[in-house]
C-alpha positions in Angstrom: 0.0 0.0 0.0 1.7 3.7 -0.9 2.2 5.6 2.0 0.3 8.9 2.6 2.2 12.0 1.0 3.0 14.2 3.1 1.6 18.1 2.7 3.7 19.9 0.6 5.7 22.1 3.3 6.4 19.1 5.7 8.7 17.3 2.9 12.3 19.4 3.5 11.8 20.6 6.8 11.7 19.3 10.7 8.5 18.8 11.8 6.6 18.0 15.2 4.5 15.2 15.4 1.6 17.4 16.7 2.0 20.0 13.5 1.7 17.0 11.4 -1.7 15.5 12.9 -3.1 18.7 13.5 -2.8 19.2 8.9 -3.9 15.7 8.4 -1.2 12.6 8.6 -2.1 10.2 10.5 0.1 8.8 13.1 0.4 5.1 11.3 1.7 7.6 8.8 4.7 9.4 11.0 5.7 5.7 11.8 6.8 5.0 8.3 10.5 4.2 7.5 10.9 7.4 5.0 10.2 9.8 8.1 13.2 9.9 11.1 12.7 10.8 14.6 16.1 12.6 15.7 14.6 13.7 19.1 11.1 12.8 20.9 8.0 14.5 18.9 10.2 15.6 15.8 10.8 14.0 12.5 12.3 14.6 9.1 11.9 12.8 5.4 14.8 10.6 5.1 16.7 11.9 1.9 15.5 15.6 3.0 18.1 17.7 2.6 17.5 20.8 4.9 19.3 23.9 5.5 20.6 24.3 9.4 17.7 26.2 10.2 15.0 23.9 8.2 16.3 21.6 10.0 16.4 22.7 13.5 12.8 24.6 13.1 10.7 21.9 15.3 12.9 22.1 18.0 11.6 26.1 18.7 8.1 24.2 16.9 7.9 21.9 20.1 9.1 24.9 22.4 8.0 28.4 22.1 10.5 29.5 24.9 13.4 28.0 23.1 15.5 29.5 20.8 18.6 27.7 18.9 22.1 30.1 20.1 25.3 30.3 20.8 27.8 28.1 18.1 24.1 26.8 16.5 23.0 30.3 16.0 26.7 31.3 14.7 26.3 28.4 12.3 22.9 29.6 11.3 23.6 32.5 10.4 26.8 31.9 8.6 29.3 33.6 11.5 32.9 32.1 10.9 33.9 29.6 13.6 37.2 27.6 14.5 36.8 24.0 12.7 37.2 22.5 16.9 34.1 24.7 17.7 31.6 22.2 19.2 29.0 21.1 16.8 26.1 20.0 19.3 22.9 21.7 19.0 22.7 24.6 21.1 19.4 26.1 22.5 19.0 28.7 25.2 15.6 29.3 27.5 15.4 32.2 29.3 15.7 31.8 33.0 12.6 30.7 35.2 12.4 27.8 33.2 14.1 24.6 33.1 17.4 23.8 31.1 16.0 21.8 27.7 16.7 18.6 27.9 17.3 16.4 24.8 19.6 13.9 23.3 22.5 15.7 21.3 21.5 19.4 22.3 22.8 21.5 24.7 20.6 23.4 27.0 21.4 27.0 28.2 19.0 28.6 30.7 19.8 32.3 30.1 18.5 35.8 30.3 17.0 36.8 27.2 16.1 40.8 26.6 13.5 41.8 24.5 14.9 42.3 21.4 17.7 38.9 21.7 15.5 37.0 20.3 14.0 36.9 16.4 12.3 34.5 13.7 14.4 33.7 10.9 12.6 31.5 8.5 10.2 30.3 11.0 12.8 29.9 13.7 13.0 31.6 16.8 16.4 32.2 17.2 18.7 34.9 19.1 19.7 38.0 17.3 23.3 38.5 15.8 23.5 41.0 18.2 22.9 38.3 20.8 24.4 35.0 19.3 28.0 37.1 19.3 27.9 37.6 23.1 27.1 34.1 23.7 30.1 32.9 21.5 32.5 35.3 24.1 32.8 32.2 26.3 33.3 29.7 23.6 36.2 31.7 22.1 39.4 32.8 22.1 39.9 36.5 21.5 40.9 37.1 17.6 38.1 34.0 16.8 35.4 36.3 18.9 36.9 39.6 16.7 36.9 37.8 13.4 33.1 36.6 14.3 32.4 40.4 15.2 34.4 41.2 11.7 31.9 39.5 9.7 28.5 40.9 11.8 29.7 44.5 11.5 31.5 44.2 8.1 30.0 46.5 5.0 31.0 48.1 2.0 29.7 51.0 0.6 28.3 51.5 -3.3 31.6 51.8 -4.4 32.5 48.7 -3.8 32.6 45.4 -6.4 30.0 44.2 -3.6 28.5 46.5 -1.9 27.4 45.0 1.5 25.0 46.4 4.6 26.2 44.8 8.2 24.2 42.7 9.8 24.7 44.7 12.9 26.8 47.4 14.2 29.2 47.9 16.9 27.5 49.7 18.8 24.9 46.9 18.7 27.7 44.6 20.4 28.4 46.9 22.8 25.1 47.8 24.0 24.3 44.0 24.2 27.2 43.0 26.3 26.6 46.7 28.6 23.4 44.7 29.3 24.6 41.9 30.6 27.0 43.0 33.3 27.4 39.1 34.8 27.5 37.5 31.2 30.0 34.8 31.0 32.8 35.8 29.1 32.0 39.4 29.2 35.8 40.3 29.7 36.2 38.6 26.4 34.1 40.7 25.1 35.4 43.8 26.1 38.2 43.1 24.8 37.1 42.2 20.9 35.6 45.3 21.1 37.6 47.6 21.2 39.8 45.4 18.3 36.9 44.9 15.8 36.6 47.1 12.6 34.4 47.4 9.7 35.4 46.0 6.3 37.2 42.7 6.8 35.7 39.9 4.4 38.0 36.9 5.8 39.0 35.3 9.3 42.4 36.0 7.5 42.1 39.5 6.7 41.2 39.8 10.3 44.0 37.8 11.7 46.4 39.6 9.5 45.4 42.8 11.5 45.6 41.6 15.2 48.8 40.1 14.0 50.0 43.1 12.9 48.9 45.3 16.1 50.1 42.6 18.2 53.8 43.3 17.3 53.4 47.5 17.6 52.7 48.0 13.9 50.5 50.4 13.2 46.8 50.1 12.4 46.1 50.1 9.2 42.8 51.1 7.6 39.9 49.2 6.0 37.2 50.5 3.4 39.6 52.6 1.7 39.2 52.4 -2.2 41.8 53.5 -4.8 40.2 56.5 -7.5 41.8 57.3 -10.5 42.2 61.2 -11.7 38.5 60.4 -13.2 36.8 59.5 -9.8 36.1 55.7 -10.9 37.2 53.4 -8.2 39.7 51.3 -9.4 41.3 49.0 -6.2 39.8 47.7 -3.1 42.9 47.1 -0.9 42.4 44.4 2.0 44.7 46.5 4.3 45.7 50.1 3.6 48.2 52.7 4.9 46.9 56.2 2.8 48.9 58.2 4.1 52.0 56.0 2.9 50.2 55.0 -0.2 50.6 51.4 0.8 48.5 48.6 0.2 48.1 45.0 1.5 46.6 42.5 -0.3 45.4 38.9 1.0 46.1 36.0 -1.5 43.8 33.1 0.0 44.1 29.8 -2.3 42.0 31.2 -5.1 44.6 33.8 -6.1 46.5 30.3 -7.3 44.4 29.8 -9.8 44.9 31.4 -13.6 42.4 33.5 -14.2 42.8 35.0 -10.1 46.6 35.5 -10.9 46.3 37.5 -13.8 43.8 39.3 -12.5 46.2 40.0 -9.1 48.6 41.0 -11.7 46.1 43.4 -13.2 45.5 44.8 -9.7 49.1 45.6 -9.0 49.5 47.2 -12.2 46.9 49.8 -11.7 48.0 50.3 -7.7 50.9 51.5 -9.1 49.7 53.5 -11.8 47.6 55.0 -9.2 51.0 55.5 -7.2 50.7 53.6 -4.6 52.6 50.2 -3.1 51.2 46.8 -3.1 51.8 44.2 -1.0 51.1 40.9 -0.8 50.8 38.5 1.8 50.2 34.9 2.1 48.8 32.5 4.3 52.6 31.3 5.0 53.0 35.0 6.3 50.3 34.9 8.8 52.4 31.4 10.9 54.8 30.9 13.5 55.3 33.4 16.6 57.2 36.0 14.7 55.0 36.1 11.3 56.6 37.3 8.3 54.1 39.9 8.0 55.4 42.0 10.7 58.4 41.8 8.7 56.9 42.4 5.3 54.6 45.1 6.5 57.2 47.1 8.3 60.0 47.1 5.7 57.4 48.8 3.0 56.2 51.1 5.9 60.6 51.9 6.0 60.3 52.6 2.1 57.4 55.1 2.1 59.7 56.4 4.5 57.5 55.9 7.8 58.9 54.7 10.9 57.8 51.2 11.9 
């Protein structure tokens, strides 16, 4: 006999058991081998293939006063995370409540503000805002400043991709201000005062705490190269204007063909436009005195700055 099909917005998705009666399918029906249970009350088709948040959208389903956080939320929402980061299920209920209980989530019983807490896609999950504090006390320092890189990072129309942030600093800052106890919060702090707008890599980001670690000085992000006609021209990764000086990333794309004659391109216009270019690798970013520092410093000597 061919099983029941399911309604339409049940078939790449979590799903309670109660959603599922309530629209129709019987319970003979939710016992079928095409259907998993991961945790009590929930299944999804086998051979689904759900995004993170499709597929975590009946735990919040089962539990209005959950909300999936900390590294699930960063996950979710596409934050960058050290590959060792802990890849459980996290989901917080705000205190007065018990801590959920379920196999292969972890439960947080927290204090959520009005305002930490959103639907994305039919999940209730915390706000960017939020899911960076929470990470504060997963993380060490330049991972929670590269995380806070990418929330607060945008580029304005001038830019080959234009991008609006998905908060602000002064979002961070007034979430961690009110949270005086939060664990971590000295973590925080800290990565505060160190993140910037404008990075678009955990590697960009690390090239700059790697740099201000070892008294070299901050360089600037955003800036875009003109030529004499206004047109912007180069989008440096790290830039010293004032010593015309800028510092390129090359990740593993750059090796490929069309990416290296396109670097080329880049370099040639930088110095039509009169200014330096540098570039750095990921072999520059290692060891405890990165050649970076060295790099950087010796061009900052050239342009005739002290370093």
């Amino acid at each position: 006999m061919r099983a029941q099909e399911l309604p339409a917005r049940l078939l790449n998705t979590s799903f309670t058991v109660a959603e599922a009666l309530a629209g129709g399918v019987s319970s003979s029906r939710l016992r079928a081998a095409d259907l998993r249970a991961p945790s009590r009350g929930i299944r999804i088709p086998r051979g689904a293939d759900p995004t993170l948040l499709a597929s975590l959208r009946a735990l919040t389903a089962l539990d209005h006063a959950t909300a999936i956080s900390e590294l699930t939320s960063a996950r979710a929402r596409g934050i960058p995370l050290p590959f060792w980061a802990d890849q459980r299920i996290h989901v917080s209920r705000t205190r007065g409540g018990t801590h959920p209980r379920r196999t292969g989530v972890v439960g947080h019983r927290t204090l959520l503000l009005p305002g930490e807490v959103e639907y994305v896609a039919g999940v209730r999950i915390t706000s960017a805002a939020r899911t960076w504090l929470d990470l504060a006390h997963h993380l060490p320092l330049a991972d929670l400043v590269a995380a806070g890189d990418h929330l607060v990072n945008e580029h304005g129309s001038d830019h080959p991709f234009p991008r609006e942030p998905l908060c602000t600093v002064a979002d961070l800052r007034r979430v961690t201000m009110a949270h005086p106890k939060m664990k971590g919060k000295r973590n925080a702090l800290a990565a505060l005062d160190l993140i910037r707008p404008g990075a678009d890599s955990v590697q960009e980001t690390r090239m700059r705490l790697i740099l201000l670690d070892h008294g070299v000085p901050e360089p600037e992000l955003n800036v875009v190269l003109y030529d004499p006609w206004g047109y912007p021209q180069v989008w440096p990764d790290l830039a010293y204007p004032r010593q015309r000086l800028s510092v390129q990333y090359d990740g593993k794309v750059h090796g490929a063909e069309r990416q290296y004659g396109r670097d080329i391109a880049r370099a040639t216009i930088t110095a039509e436009l009169g200014w330096q270019e540098l570039r750095i690798s990921a072999a520059d970013l290692r060891g405890t005195r990165p050649s970076v520092v060295r790099k950087v410093q010796r061009a900052l000597r050239s342009a005739g700055e002290p370093s």
